[in-house]
C-alpha positions in Angstrom: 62.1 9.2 142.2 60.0 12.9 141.4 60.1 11.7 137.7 58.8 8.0 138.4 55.8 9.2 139.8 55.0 11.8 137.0 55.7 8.8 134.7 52.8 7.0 137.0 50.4 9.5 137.0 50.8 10.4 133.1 50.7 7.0 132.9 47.4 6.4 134.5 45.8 9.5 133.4 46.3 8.1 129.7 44.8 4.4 130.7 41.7 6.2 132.2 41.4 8.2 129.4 41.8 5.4 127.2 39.2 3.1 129.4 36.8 6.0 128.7 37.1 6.1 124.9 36.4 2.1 124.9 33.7 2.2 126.8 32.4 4.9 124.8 32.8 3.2 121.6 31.3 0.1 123.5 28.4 1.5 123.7 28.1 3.4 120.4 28.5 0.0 119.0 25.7 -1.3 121.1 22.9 1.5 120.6 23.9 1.3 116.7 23.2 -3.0 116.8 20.4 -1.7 118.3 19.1 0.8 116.0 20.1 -1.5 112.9 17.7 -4.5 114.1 14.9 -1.8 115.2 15.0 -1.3 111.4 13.7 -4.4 110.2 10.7 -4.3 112.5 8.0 -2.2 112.3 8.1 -0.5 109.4 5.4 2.6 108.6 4.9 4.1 105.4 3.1 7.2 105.5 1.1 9.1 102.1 0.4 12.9 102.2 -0.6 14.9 99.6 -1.1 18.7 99.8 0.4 18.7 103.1 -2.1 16.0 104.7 -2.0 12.5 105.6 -3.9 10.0 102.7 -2.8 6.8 105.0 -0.4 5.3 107.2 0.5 2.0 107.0 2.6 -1.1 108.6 3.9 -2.3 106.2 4.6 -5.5 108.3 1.1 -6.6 108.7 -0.1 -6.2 104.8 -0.8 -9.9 103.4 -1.7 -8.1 100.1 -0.8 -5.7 97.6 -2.6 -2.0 99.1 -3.4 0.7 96.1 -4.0 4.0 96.7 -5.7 6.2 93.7 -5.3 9.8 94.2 -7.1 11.6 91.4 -7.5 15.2 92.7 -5.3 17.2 89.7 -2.5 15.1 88.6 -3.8 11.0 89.2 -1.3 8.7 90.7 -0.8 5.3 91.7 0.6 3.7 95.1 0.8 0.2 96.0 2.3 -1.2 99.3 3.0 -4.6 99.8 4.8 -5.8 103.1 7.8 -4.4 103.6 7.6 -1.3 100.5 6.0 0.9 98.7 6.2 2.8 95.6 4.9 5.0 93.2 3.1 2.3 90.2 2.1 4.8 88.3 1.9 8.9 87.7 0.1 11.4 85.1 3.1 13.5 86.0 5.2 14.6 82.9 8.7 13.2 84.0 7.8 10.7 86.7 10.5 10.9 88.9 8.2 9.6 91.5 7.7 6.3 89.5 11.6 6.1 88.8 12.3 6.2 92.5 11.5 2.6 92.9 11.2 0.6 96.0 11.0 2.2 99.1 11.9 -0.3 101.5 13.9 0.9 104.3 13.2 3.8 107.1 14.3 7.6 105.6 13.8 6.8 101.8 11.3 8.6 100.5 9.6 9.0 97.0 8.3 12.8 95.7 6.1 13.7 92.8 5.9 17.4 92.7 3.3 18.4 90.2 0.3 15.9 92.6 2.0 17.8 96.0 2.4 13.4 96.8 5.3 12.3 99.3 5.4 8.6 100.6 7.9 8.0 102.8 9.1 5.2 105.0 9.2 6.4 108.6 12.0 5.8 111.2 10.2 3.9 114.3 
């Protein structure tokens, strides 16, 4: 009879545990559907260049093509259109800035080092 209930509580102890784990998983799942559809909306695109801010945009609400001239030293190029933006063009000698591409989701970002220029897609 001793080892029934042992078998019992082991038992439960492993179905609580187990109910714990789901429910956790539950709602990682949740907060990351969550996070994922937060990602389409809203999205902000921000230009500095010697450590300060050129612009920040929503990319969202542009109807039109935006371009951003910074001449100061090395010139470059920015356009954003709804939903990106991207390096068009740089005076830079190996444009890795301009090979980036695209930047159309929250995180990526887009460096040229010789103009001090970041744009980068922000994480709302």
């Amino acid at each position: 009879m001793d080892n029934m209930q042992r078998v019992k509580k082991g038992d439960l102890l492993i179905f609580l545990i187990g109910l714990i784990i789901m429910i956790s998983l539950i709602g990682f799942y949740l907060k990351g559907e969550t996070a994922q559809g937060e990602e389409l909306d809203g999205l902000t695109a921000v230009i500095t260049r010697d450590g300060n801010e050129v612009a920040q945009l929503d990319l969202d609400t542009l109807e039109e093509p935006r371009y951003f001239e910074l001449s100061d030293g090395i010139h470059v190029t920015i356009v954003a259109e709804n939903g990106s933006i991207k390096f068009l063009q740089a005076d830079c000698p190996d444009k890795i800035c301009v090979k980036t591409g695209t930047l159309t989701k929250p995180g990526e970002q887009a460096i040229c080092l010789p103009s001090r220029t970041i744009v980068r897609i922000l994480d709302n």
